[in-house]
C-alpha positions as CSV (number, residue, x, y, z in Angstrom):
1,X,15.4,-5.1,4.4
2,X,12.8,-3.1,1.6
3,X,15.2,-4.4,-1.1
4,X,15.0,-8.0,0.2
5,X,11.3,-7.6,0.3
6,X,11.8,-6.5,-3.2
7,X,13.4,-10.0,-3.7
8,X,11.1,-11.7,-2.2
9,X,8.0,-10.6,-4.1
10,X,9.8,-11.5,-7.2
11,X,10.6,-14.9,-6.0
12,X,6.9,-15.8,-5.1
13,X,5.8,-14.5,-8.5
14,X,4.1,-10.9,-7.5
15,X,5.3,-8.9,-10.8
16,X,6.6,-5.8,-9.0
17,X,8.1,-3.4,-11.6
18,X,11.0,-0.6,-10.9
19,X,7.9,2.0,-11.6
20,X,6.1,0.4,-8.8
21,X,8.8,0.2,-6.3
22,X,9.9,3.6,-6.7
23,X,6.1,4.3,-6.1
24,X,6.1,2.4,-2.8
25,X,9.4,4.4,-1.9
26,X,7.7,7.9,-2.6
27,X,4.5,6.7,-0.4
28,X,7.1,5.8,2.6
29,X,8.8,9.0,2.7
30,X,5.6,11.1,2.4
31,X,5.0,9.0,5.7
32,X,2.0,7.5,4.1
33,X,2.5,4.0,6.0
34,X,1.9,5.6,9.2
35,X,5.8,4.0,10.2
36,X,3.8,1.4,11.0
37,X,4.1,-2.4,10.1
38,X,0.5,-2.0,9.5
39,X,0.7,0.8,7.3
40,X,3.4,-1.0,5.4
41,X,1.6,-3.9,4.9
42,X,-1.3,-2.1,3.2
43,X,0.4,0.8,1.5
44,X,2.6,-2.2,0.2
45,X,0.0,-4.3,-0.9
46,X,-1.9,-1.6,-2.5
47,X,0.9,-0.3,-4.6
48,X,2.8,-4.0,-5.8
49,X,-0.5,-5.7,-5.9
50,X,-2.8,-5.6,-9.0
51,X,-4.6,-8.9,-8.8
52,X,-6.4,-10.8,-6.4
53,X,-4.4,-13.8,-7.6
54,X,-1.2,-12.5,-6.0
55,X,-2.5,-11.6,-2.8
56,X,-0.9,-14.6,-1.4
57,X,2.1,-14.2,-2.6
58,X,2.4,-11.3,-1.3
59,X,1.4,-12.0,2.0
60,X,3.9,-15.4,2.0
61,X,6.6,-12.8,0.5
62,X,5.7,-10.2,3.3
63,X,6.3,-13.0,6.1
64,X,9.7,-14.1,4.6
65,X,11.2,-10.3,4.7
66,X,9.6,-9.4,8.4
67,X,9.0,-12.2,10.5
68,X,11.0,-11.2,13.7
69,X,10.8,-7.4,13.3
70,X,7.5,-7.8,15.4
71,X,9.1,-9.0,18.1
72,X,11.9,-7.1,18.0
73,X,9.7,-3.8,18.2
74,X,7.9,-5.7,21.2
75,X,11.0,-6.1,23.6
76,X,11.6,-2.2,22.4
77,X,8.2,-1.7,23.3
78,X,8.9,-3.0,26.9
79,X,11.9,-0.7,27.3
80,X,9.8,1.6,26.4
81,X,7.0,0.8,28.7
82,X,9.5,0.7,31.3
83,X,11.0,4.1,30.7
84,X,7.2,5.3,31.2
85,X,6.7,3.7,34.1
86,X,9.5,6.0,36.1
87,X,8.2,8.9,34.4
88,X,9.2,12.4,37.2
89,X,6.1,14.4,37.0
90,X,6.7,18.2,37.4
91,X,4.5,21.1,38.1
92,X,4.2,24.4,36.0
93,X,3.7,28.1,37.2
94,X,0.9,29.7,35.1
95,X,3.5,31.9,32.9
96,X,5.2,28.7,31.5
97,X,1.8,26.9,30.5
98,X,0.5,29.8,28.8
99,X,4.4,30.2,26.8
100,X,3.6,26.4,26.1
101,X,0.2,26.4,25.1
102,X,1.7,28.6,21.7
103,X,2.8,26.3,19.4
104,X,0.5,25.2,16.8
105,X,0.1,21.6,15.8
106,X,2.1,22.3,12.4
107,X,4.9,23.7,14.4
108,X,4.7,20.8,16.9
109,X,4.9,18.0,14.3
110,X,8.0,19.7,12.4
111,X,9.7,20.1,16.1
112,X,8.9,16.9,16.7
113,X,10.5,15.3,13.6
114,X,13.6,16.9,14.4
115,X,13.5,15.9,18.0
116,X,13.9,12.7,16.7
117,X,16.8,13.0,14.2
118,X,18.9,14.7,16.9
119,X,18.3,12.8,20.0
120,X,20.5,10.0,20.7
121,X,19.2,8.7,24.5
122,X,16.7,8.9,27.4
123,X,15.8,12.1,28.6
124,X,13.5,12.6,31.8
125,X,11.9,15.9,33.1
126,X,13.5,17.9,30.5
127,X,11.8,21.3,28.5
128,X,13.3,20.4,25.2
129,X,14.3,16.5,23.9
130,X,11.6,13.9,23.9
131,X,11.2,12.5,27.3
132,X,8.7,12.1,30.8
133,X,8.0,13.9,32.9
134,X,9.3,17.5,31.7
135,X,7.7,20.0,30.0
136,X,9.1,19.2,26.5
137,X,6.0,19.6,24.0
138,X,7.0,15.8,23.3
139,X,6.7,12.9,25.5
140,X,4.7,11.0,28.2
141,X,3.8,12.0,31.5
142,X,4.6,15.5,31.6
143,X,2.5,18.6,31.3
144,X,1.8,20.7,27.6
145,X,-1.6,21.8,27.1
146,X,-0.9,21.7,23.0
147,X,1.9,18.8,22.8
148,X,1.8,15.4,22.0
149,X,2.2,12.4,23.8
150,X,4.4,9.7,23.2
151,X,2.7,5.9,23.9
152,X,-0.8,4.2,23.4
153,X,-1.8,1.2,22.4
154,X,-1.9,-0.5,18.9
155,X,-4.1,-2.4,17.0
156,X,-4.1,-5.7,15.2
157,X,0.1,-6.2,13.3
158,X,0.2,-6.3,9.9
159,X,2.6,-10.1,10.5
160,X,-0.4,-11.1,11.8
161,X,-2.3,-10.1,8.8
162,X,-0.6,-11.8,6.3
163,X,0.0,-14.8,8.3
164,X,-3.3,-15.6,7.7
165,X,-2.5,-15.9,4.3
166,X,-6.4,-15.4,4.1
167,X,-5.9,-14.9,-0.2
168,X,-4.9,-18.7,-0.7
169,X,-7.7,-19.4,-2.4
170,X,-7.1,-17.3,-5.2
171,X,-4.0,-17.9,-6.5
172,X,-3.6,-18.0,-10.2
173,X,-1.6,-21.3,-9.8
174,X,-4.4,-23.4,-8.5
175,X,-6.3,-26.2,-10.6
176,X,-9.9,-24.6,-11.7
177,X,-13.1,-25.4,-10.5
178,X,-16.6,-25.2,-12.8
179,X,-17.5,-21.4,-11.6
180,X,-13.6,-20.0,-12.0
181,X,-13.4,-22.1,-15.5
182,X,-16.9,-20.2,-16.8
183,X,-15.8,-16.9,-15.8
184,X,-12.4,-17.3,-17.9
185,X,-14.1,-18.7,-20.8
186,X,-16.7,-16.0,-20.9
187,X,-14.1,-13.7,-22.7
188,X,-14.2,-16.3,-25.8
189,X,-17.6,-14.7,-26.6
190,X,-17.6,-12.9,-30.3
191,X,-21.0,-11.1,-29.9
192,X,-22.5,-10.1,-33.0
193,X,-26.3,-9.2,-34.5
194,X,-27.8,-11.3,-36.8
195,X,-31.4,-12.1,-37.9
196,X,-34.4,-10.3,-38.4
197,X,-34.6,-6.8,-37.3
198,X,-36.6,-7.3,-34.0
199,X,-35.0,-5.1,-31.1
200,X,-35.2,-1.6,-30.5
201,X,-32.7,0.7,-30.9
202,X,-33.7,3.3,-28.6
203,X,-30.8,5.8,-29.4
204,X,-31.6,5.1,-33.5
205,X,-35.0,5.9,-32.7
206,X,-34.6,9.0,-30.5
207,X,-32.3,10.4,-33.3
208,X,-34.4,9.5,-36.4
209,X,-38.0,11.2,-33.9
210,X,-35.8,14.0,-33.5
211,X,-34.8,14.8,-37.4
212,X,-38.7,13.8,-38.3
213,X,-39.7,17.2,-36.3
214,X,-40.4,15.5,-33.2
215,X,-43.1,12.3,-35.6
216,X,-42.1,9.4,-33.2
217,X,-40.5,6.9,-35.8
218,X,-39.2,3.5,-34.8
219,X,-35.8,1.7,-35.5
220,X,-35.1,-1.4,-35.3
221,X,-32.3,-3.8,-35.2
222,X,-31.1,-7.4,-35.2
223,X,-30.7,-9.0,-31.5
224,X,-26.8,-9.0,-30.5
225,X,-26.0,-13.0,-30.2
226,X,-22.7,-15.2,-29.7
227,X,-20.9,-16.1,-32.7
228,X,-18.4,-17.9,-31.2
229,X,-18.1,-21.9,-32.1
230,X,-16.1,-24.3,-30.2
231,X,-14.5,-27.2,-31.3
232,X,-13.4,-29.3,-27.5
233,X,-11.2,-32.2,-27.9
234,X,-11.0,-34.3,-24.8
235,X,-8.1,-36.9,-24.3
236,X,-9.6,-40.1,-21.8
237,X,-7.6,-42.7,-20.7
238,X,-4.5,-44.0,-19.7
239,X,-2.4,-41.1,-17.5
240,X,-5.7,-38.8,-18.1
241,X,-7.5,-40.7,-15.7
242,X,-6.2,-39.0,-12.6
243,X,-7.2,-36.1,-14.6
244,X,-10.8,-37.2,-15.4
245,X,-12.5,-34.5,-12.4
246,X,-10.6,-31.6,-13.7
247,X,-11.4,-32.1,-17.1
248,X,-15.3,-32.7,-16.9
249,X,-15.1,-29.3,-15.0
250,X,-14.0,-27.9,-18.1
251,X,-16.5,-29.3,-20.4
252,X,-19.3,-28.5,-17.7
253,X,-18.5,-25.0,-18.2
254,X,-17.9,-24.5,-22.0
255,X,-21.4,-26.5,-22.4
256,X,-23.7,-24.0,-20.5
257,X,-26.1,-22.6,-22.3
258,X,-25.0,-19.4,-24.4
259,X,-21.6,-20.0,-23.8
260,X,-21.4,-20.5,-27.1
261,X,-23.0,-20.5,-30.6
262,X,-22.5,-23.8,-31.1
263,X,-19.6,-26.3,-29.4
264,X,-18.9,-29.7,-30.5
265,X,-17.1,-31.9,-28.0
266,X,-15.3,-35.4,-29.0
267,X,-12.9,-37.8,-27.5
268,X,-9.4,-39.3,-28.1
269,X,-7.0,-41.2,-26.3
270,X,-3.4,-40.3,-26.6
271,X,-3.6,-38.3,-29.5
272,X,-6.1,-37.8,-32.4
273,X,-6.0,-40.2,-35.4
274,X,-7.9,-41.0,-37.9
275,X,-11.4,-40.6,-36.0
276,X,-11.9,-38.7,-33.0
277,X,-15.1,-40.0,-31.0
278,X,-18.5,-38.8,-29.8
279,X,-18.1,-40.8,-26.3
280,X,-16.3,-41.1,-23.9
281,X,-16.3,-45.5,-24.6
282,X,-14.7,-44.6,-27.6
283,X,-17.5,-46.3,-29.3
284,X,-19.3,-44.0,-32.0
285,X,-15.9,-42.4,-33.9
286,X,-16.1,-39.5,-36.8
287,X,-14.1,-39.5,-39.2
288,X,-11.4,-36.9,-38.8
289,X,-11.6,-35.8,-42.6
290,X,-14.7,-35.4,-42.7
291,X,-15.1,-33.4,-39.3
292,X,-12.2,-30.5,-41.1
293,X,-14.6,-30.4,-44.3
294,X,-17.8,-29.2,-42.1
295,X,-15.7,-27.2,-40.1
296,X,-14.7,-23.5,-40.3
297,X,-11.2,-22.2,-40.4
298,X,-12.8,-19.1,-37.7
299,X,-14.0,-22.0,-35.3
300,X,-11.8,-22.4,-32.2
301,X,-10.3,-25.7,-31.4
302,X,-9.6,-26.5,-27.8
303,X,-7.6,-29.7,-27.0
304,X,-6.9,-31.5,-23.5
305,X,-4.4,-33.8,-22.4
306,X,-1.2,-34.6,-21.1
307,X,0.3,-35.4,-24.7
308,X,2.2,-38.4,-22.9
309,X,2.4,-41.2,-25.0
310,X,5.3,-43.8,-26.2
311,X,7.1,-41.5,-29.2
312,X,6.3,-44.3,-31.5
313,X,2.1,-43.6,-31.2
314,X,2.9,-40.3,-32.1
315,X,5.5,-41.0,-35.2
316,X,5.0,-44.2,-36.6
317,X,2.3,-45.1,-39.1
318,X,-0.1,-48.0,-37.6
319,X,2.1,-47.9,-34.1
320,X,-1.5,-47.3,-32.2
321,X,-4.4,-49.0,-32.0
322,X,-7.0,-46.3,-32.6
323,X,-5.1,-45.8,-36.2
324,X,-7.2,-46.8,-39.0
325,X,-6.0,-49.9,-40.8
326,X,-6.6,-48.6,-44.0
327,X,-4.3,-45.7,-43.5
328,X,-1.8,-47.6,-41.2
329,X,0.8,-47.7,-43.7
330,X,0.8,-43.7,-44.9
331,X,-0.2,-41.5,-41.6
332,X,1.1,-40.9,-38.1
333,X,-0.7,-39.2,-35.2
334,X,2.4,-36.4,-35.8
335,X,0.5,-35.9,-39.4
336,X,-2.9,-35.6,-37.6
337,X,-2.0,-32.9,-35.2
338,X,-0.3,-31.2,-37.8
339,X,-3.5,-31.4,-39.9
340,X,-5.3,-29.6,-36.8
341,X,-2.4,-27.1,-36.4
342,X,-2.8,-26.1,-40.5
343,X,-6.8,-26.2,-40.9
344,X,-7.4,-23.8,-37.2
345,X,-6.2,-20.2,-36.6
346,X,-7.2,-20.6,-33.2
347,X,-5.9,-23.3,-31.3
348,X,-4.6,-23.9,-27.5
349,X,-3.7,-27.3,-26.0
350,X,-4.5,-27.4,-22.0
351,X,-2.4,-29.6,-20.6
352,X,-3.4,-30.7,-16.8
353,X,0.1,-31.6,-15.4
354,X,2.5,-29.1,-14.4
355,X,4.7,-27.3,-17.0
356,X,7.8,-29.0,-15.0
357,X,6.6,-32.2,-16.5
358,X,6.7,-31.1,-19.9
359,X,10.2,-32.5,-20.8
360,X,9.1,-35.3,-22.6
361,X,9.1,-36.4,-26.2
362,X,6.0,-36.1,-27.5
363,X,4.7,-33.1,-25.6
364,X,8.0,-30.6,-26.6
365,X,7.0,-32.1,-30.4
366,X,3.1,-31.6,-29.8
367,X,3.8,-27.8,-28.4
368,X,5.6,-27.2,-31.4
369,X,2.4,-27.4,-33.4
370,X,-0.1,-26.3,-30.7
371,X,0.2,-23.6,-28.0
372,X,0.4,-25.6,-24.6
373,X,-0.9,-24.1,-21.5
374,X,-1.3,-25.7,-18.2
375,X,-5.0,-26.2,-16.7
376,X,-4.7,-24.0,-14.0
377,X,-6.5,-20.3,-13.7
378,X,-3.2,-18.4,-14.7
379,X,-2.7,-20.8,-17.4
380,X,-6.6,-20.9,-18.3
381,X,-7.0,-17.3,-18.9
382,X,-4.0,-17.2,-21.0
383,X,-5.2,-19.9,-23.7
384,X,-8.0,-17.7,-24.0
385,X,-6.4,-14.3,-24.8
386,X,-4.4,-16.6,-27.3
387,X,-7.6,-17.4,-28.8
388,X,-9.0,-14.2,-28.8
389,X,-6.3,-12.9,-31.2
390,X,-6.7,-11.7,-33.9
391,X,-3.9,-12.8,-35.7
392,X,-4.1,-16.6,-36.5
393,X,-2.3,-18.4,-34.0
């Protein structure tokens, strides 16, 4: 059953390694689940689980391995309980409860452990297997001033537990809202001090005071700002408009304030031509040319949209309508995304539908030129450490 567990995580995408496992394996036979379903449940979760975005896949692959086992250990609970009930109680002279009252708790737990490899069925009023009603240091209903007893309640199951599935809201496989999309692109910061020298560096100062015999002499330094610049291009239209929410979440987020050092956002449908635009109407356009030659190579470019299109807007000269007549004849919006692909290290495509979808034409041509990455928080958080490299892209 551990092994199909095993499976299980696997199959609901909780990256459990052979390290991890054998981890988990160690923690069971040092006891350290309290042979509890409880215990497992935590010890489980603590050792396979590194992220808060797999919690519930764990907790879904928990419920596929061990649903039923907790009733199962309920009707052996009611034996049990029954077994109990008959229990033969049986009075001691004061010789035998002193000889009982010997054994140390050490002692008791090893005999105890052994008591339970060896016996095989129900013992009542016994003095040695684990029963009720004897004077065995193990059981329920008998008499040992230093045993232990066998029975008691529990508390809450671990099946219940994850049957909440109570992490649902954090898996990594979930479209984004503004707060999870701002925290993800926080890591695209490239902080850097520039400008006059108007901050204090206390631990200069201390050490420059210190080697100038104690003369307090200030140090200063330029203030630590963002460097990062974002270029955002936003596809509108068409199949993006079921899309429109998710992606004015996204620019919500990269336009707060000190997100960036500067980010310039413009619009496209389908794919990027000759002009990209500064609304959303499609109205005010900007020359693509001219928007590579003010641009830096450094700058990161960010692109959204589903990259579905008919093939022929994407490899045939004047096949769109946003194409510029003049240049109808001698480019295609193939050429333009190449043209991207060539002039920025640092590129990602963020493609709202799911990766399933991704079959078609034009996107397996478009991903060829731009890394594609779904807009979800898994998928989010991996365009960024893309963008973050060093290496160009």
């Amino acid at each position: 059953m551990l092994l199909e567990f095993l499976y299980a995580l696997r199959r609901h995408r909780v990256p459990v390694s052979s390290h991890e496992w054998m981890t988990l394996m160690r923690g069971l036979e040092l006891g350290l689940h309290g042979s509890s379903l409880d215990g497992l449940y935590v010890l489980a979760r603590l050792v396979c689980v590194k992220q808060l975005a797999h919690f519930d896949g764990f907790d879904a692959a928990y419920l596929e391995t061990f649903r039923g086992v907790e009733a199962q250990s309920l009707r052996l609970g009611e034996a049990l309980q029954e077994w109990l009930r008959e229990a033969r109680q049986r009075t001691l002279s004061e010789e035998e409860r002193a000889l009982l009252q010997s054994l140390d708790p050490e002692t008791l737990r090893r005999m105890f452990e052994e008591r339970l490899r060896e016996q095989k069925e129900r013992h009542d009023g016994g003095s040695r297997w684990i029963g009720t009603g004897g004077t065995s240091p193990f059981g329920h209903g008998g008499y040992h001033p230093s045993g232990m007893a066998v029975g008691g309640g529990g508390q809450r199951s671990a099946m219940a537990r994850a049957g909440e599935r109570r992490y649902r809201a954090y898996r990594s496989d979930e479209t984004l809202d503004v707060r999870r999309m701002d925290v993800a692109l926080r890591l695209l910061r490239e902080l850097g001090r520039d400008g006059a020298p108007v901050e204090l560096d206390i631990g200069e100062t201390v050490g420059a005071t210190a080697r100038n015999a104690g003369d307090l002499e200030l140090v200063m330094r330029a203030p630590r700002r963002n460097r990062a610049r974002l270029l955002l291009l936003m596809d509108v239209g068409g199949s993006m408009d079921p899309h429109s929410r998710l992606v004015s979440q996204l620019f919500t987020a990269a336009s707060r304030a000190g997100r960036f050092a500067r980010m310039r956002s413009l619009y496209f449908h389908n794919c990027p031509y000759d002009a990209l635009y500064e609304d959303a109407d499609l109205t005010r356009p900007v020359a693509l040319d001219a928007l590579l030659a003010e641009t830096d190579r450094s700058e990161k470019l960010v692109i959204v949209g589903d990259a579905a299109m008919h093939p022929a807007e994407l490899l045939q000269p004047g096949a769109s309508f946003w194409m510029d007549v003049a240049n109808a004849g001698r480019t295609t919006g193939l050429d333009r995304l190449t043209q991207l692909a060539g002039h920025f290290a640092h590129r990602a495509w963020l493609n709202p539908d799911p990766e399933r979808y991704w079959e078609q034409t034009t996107v397996r041509l478009i991903r060829k030129l731009h890394p594609m990455f779904e807009l979800t928080l898994d998928g989010l958080e991996r365009a960024v450490r893309h963008l973050v490299r060093r290496e160009a892209a």
